[in-house]
C-alpha positions in Angstrom: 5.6 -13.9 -12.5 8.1 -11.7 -10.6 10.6 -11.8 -13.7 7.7 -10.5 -16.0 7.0 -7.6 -13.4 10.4 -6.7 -12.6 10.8 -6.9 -16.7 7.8 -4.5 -17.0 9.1 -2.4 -14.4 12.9 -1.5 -15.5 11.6 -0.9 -19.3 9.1 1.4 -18.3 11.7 3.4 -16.2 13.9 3.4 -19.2 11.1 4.9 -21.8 10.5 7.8 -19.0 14.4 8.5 -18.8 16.6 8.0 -16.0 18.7 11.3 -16.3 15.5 13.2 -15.0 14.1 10.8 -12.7 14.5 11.2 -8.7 15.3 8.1 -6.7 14.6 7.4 -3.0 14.9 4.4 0.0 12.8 4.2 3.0 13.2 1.9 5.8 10.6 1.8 8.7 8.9 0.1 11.8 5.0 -0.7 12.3 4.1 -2.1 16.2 1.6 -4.3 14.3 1.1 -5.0 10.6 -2.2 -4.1 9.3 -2.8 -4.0 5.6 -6.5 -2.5 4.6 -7.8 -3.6 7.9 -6.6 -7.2 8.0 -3.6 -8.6 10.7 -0.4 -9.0 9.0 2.4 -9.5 11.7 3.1 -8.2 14.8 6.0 -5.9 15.5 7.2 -6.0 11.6 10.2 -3.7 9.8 10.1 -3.0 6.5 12.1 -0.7 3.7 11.5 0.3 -0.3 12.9 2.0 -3.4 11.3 4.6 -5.1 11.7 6.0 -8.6 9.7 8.8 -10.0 9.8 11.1 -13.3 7.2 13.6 -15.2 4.4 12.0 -13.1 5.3 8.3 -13.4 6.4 6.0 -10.6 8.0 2.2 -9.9 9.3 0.9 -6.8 9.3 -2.2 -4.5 9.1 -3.0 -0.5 9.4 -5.1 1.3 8.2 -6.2 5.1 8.6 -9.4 7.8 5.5 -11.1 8.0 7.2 -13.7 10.0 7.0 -16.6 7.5 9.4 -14.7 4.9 8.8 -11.4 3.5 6.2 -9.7 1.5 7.7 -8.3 -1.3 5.7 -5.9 -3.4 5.8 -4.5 -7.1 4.4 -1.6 -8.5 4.0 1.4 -11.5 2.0 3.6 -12.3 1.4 7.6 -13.5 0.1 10.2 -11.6 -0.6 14.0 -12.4 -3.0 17.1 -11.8 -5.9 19.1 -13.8 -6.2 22.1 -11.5 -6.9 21.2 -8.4 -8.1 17.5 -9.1 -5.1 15.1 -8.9 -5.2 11.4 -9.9 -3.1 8.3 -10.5 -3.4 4.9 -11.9 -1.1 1.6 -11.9 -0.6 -1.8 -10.8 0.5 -3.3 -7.8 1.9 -7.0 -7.3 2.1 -8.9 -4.1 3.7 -11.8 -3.7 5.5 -14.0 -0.6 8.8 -15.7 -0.1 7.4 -18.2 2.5 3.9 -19.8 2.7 2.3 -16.9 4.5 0.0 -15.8 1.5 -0.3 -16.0 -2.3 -0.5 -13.6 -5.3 -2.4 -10.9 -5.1 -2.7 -8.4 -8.7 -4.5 -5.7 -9.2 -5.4 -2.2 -10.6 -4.9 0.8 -8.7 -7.1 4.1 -9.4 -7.3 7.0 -7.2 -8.4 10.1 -7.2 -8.4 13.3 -4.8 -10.1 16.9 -4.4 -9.1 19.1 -1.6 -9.3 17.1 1.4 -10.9 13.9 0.2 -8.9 11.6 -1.7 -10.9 8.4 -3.1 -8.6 5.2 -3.8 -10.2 2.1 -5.6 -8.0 -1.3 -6.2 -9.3 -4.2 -8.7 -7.9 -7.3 -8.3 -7.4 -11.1 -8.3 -6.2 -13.7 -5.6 -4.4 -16.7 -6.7 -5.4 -18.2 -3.8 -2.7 -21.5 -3.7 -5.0 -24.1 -5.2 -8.4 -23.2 -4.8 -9.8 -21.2 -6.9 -8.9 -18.0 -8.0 -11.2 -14.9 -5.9 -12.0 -11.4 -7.2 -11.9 -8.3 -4.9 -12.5 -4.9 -4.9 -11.1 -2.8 -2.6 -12.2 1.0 -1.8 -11.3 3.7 0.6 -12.2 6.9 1.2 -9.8 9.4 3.3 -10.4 13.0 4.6 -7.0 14.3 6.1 -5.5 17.9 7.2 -2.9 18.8 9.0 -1.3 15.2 9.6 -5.0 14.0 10.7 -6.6 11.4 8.5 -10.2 9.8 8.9 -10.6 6.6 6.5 -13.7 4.3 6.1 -12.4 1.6 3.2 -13.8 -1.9 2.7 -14.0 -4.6 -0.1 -16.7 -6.3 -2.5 -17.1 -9.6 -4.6 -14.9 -12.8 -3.5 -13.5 -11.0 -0.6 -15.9 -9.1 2.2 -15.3 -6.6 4.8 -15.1 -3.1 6.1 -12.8 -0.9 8.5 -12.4 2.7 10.2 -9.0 4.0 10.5 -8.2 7.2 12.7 -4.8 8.4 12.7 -2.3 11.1 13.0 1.7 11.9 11.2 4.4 14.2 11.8 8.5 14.1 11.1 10.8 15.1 13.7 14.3 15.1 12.9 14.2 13.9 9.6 12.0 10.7 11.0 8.5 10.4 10.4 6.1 9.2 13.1 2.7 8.0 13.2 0.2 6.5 14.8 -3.4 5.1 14.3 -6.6 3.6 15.6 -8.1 1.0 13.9 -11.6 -1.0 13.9 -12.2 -3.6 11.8 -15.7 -5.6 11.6 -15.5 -9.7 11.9 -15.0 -10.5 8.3 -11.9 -8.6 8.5 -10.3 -9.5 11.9 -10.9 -13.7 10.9 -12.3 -14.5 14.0 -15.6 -13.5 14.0 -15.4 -10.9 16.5 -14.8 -7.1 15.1 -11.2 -6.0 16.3 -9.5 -2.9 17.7 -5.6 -1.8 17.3 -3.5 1.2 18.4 -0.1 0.7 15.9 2.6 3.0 16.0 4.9 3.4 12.9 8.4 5.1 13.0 10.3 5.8 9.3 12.5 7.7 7.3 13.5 8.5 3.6 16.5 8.5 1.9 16.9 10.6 -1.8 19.1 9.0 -3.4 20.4 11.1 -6.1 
């Protein structure tokens, strides 16, 4: 499965032409590991490459969730009419050690002004059980470095979450941090949970 991605992903960079395209690395820090409301790891690095031309994208990153890495693929093409801007693509997760399992899916987002709608479709491999469908939604309001985001999921999977949260870059490194609350489904032991994560980072172009 990762050969066909990484396959998938090279030849589409190709076809967009890699004379125009813009290339970047990011490397980063998170206090705690959250990924759409659910505990990842505590205290995890992480870093990615970037490629963009004419609107379409591919990269990978990577972070320590402790039992190996999480090592993510995706592609995709966004653009603008007026002042609506939109994307779509695919993003693959998959893990080195026996944290997690496959996770594929769709990505379609959309955003007007200050509200920015994201929606992912996808499928679990879930080791040997069976395999689970999700939906995952978010919507996101942010100004100024100040984001407000109430995002959840449907089918197989089940749960909801309020992010609060604020960004800046000083010296070239980019700061944030954010206040979390996720109900029980999310935080897997059947109490809703709270987090205050920092998050410290910085790009790289490198063209």
């Amino acid at each position: 499965m990762k050969a066909s991605i990484k396959t998938l992903i090279v030849t589409s960079v190709l076809i967009a032409g890699v004379a125009h395209a813009d290339f970047s690395a990011n490397i980063g820090f998170a206090s705690d590991y959250y990924y759409r409301g659910i505990f990842q790891a505590d205290s995890s690095a992480n870093g990615g490459i970037d490629y963009e031309s004419g609107g379409f994208y591919a990269g990978a990153w990577a972070a320590d969730v402790k039992d190996g890495l999480e090592v993510d693929g995706y592609f995709g093409y966004g653009g603008e009419i007026e002042d609506f801007a939109y994307s779509v693509g695919y993003t693959g997760y998959f893990y080195s050690g026996e944290f997690d399992d496959t996770y594929q899916e769709i990505n379609l987002g959309g955003s007007y002004g200050l509200l920015a709608l994201d929606v992912a479709i996808g499928q679990y491999e879930n080791f040997s059980g069976p395999t689970q469908d999700y939906t995952y939604y978010s919507l996101t309001i942010e100004k100024d470095g100040f984001h407000g985001r109430l995002a959840g999921f449907s089918q197989d999977f089940s749960g909801e979450y309020l992010e609060l949260g604020y960004s800046t870059s000083a010296a070239d490194i980019d700061l944030g941090v954010n206040l979390l609350f996720n109900d029980e489904d999310l935080s897997g032991d059947g109490n809703s949970d709270q987090a205050l994560i920092f998050t410290v980072g910085k790009s790289f172009d490198l063209n």
